[in-house]
N, C-alpha and C positions, 0 to 999 in steps of 0.2 A: 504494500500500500504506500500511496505517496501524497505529496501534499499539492503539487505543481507550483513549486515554490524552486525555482532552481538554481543550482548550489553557484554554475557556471558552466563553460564550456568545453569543450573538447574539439578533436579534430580528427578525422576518420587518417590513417598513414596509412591501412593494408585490408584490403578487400580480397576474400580468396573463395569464389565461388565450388561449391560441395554441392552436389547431385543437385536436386532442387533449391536447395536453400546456400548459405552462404557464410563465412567465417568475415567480423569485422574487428579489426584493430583499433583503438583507439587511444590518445593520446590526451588525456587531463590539459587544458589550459589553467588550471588552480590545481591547489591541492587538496585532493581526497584523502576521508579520516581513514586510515585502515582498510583498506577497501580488501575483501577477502574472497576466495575462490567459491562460488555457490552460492554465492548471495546476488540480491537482486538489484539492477540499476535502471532508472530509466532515463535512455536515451531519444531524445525529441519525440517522448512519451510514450514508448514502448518498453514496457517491462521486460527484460533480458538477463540471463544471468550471465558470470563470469565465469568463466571457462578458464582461462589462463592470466598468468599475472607477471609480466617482466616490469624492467627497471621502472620505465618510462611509461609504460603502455599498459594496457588490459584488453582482452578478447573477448569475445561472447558469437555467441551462434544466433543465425538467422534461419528460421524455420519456413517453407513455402508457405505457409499462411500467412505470417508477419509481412513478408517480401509483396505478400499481392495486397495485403489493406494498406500498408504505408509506405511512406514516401520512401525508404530505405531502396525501392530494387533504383532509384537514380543517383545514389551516394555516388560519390568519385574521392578519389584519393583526395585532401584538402579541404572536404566540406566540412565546414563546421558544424555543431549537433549541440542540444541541450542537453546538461547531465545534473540527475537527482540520483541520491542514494536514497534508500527506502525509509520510510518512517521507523522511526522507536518508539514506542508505547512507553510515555509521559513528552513526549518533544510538545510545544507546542503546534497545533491546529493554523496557520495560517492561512492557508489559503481554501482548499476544499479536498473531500475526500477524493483521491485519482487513484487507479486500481494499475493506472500503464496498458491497460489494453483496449487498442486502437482500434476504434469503431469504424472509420472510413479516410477520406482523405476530402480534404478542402481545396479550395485554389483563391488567393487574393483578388478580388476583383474591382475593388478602387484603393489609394492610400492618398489619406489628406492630411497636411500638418494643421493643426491645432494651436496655435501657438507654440510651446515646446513640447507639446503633445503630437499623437499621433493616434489617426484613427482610421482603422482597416473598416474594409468591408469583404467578409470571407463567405464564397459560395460553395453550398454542399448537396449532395442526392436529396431530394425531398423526400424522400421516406425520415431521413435524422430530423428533419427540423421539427417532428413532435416531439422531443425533447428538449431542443432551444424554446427556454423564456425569457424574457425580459428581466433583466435584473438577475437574472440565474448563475450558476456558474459552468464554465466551457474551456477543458484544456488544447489549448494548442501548442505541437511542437512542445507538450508539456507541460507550459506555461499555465499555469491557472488566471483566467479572465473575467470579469465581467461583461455578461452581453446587455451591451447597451439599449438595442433596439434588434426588434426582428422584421425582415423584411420577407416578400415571397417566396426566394431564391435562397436567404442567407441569411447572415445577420451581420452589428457590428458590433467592436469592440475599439478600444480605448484602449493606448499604451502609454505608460507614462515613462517618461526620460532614464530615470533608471532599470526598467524592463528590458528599454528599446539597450540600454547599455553592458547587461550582463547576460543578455542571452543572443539569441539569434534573429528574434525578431527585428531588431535595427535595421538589419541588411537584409531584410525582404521587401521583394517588387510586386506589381502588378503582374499575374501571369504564373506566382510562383506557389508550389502547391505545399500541404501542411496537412499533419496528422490531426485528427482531431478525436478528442473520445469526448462524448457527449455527458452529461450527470447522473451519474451512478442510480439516486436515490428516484431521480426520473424515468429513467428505463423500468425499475422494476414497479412503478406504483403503475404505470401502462399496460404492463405485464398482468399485475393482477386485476386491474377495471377491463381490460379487452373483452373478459367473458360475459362481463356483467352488461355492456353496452350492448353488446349482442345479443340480448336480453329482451333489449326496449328500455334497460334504467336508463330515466332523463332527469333532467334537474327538476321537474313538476312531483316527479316522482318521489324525488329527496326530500322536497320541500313537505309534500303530501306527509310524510313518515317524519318530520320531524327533525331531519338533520341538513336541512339548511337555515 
């Protein structure tokens, strides 16, 4: 589990594709606490473990499923990538609960400065956007966000100056695509009302019975 609160960057050095899936190297731009073989990281907010651990670097495997939801299968030697190591149970809760498993992929579709702000507009398959609300929260690349507003196609979101400066979001364009996993607690409340709307429950219904 994670927070999308992230720690800092990295830089992909060695890409080494394996039957379907792939072996990635990567390269701490800060310093990680202890980082240990088996334990979990999320890299531009997919949850991976590590596999090996030299000076410099650490590994982790790319599985064919990972490679076809996220943006990983367009890595190239020198991309940068956001890195979080996993929650500990008493850290505090900053940002929202993020589990690292990447629901689909986005694409930027406008970027407007703000004054020292920055404010994306990210498009996704409309089947995710019943999960995007307003005010909600929505990882991207990771990153825990507020969505500002939802639009037909997307939604946006707000970066502020120090986001845009410790992660990877800064040096994203128009055009350029992004992991996104949607809000945990939102998927599964959809989950379980699906059968019920199938029903006929409607809101006259609630109202009728007492719980609206």
């Amino acid at each position: 589990m994670f927070t999308g609160l992230v720690e800092g960057k990295g830089m992909v050095v060695g890409i080494e594709r394996k039957d379907q899936g792939a072996n990635l190297q990567i390269k701490p731009l800060f310093s990680l606490n202890n980082l240990k073989i088996g334990e979990s990281i999320a890299i531009d907010g997919a949850c991976l473990t590590v596999t090996k651990l030299h000076k410099e670097t650490f590994e982790v495997e790319l599985s064919p499923e990972t490679l076809l939801r996220t943006t990983f299968r367009y890595f190239q030697v020198g991309t940068e990538v956001n890195l979080e190591q996993a929650l500990q149970l008493g850290d505090r809760l900053g940002g929202h609960l993020v589990t690292g498993h990447v629901d689909t992929m986005g694409v930027i579709k406008d970027k407007k400065e703000w004054g020292s702000h920055t404010v994306f507009t990210f498009g996704i398959p409309g089947e995710w956007m019943r999960y995007i609300v307003e005010k909600g929260s929505v990882a991207i690349d990771g990153v825990s966000l507020t969505v500002n507003r939802c639009l037909s196609d997307g939604f946006e979101v707000n970066i502020i100056p120090h986001t845009a400066r410790i992660t990877t979001l800064g040096k994203k364009e128009i055009g350029d695509k992004v992991n996104i996993e949607t809000d945990l607690i939102g998927k599964y409340v959809f989950k379980f009302l699906t059968p019920w709307l199938k029903t006929g429950l409607t809101e006259d219904f609630l109202k009728e019975h007492g719980f609206w």
